[in-house]
C-alpha positions in Angstrom: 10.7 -8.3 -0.6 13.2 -7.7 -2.6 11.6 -4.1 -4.3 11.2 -2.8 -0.7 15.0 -3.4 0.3 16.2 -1.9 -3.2 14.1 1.1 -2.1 15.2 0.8 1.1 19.0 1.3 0.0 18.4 4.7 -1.7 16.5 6.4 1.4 19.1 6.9 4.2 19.3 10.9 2.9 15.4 11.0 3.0 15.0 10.0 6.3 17.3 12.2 7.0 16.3 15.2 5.8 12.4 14.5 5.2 11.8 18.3 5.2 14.0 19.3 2.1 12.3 15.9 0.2 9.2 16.7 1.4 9.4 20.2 0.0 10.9 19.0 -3.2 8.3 16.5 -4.0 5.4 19.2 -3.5 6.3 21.8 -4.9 7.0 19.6 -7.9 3.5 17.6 -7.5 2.4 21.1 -7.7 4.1 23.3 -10.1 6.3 21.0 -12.2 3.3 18.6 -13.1 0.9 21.2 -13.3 -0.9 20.0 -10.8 -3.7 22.9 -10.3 -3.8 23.7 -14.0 -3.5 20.1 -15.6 -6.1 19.0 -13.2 -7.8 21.5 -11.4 -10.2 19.5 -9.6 -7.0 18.7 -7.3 -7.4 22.7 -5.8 -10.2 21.9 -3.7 -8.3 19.2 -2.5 -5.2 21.4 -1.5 -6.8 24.5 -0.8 -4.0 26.0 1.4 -1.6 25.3 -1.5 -4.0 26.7 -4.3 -3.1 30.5 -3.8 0.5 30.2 -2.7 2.8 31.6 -5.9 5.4 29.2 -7.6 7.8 31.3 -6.3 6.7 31.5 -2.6 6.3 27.6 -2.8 10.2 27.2 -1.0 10.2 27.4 2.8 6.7 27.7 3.1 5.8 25.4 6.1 2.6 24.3 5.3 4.3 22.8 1.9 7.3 21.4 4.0 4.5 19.9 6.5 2.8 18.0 4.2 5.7 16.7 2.4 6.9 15.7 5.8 4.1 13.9 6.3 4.0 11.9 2.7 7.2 10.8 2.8 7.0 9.5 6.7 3.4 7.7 5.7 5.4 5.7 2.6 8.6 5.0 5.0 6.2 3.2 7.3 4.9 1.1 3.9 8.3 0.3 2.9 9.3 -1.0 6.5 6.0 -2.9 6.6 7.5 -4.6 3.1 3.9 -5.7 2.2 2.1 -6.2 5.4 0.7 -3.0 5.6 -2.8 -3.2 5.7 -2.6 -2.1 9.5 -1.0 1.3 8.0 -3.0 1.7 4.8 -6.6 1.0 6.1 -6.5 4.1 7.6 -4.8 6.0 5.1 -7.3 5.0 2.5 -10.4 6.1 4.8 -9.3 9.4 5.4 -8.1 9.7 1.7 -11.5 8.6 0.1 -14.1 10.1 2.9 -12.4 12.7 4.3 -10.1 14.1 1.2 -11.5 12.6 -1.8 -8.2 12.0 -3.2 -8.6 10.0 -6.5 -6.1 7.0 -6.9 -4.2 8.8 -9.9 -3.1 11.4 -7.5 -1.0 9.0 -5.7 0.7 7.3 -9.1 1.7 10.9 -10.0 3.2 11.5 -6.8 5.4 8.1 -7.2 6.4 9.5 -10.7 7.5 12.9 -8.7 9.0 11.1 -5.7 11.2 8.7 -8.0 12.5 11.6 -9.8 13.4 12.9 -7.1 15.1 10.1 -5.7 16.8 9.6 -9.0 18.4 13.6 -8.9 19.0 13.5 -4.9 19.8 9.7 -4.1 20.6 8.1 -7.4 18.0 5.9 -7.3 18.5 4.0 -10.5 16.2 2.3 -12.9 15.6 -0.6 -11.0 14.9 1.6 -7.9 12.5 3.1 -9.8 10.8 0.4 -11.0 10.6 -1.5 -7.4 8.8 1.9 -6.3 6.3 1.4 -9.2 5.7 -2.1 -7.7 5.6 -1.6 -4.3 3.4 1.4 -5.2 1.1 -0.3 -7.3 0.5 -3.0 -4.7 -0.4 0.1 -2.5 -2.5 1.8 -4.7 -4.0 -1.8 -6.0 -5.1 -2.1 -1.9 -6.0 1.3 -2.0 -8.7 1.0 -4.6 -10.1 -2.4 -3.1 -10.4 0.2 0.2 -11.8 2.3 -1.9 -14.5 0.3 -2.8 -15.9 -1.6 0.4 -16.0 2.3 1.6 -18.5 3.0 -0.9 -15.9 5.2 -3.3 -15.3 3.2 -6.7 -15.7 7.1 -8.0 -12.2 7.7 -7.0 -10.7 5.0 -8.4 
């Protein structure tokens, strides 16, 4: 409990503005970790990202949308503070039959999220590191999902 109200405290601005974070942690996911180049398997998965140019990345809506969406989906897990199994079921049946989005993909968005944090919110090092917890529950879940679906692959 106590990793999902330290979280908690640093997200007021977020939830407030999920359109500005939501940009910010995509177009970093994308361009700032290399995302396309360090691991190019990840352009099939974003295919209306793969084309767009670093510098036309800012306002574009589809980047904004799904950053939207990220950062709404991981508010709903730290409200759940643990019971979320009703929220991440779901998420992890789209993710491995639908998307085929490897598990790694998420533990690099958490690194790109808590910076983020860190520069806009001042999420500290203890913030940080109850995200890392509270994400690696998730993704811990996520990969037990994973698996009764028939998708070890992704893990």
């Amino acid at each position: 409990m106590a990793d999902f109200d330290t979280i908690l405290k640093f997200w007021a601005p977020v939830e407030a503005d999920y359109n500005t974070y939501g940009e910010l942690v995509l177009i970093r996911m994308i361009y700032l970790h290399n995302l396309f180049t360090e691991h190019p398997e990840t352009r099939q998965l974003f295919p209306k990202f793969a084309g767009i140019a670093q510098s036309d990345l800012s306002g574009n809506p589809d980047i904004s949308a799904h950053g939207v969406t990220v950062l709404k989906k991981l508010w709903e897990l730290l409200k759940a503070k643990g019971n979320h199994t009703a929220i991440l079921k779901p998420l992890s049946k789209s993710h491995a039959t639908k998307h085929k989005i490897a598990l790694v993909n998420f533990k690099l968005i958490t690194e790109v999220i808590a910076k983020v944090l860190e520069e806009k919110t001042g999420l500290d090092s203890g913030g940080k590191q109850s995200l890392n917890n509270m994400m690696d529950v998730v993704i811990a879940d996520m990969a037990a999902d994973y698996k009764e679906l028939g998708f070890p692959e992704l893990c």
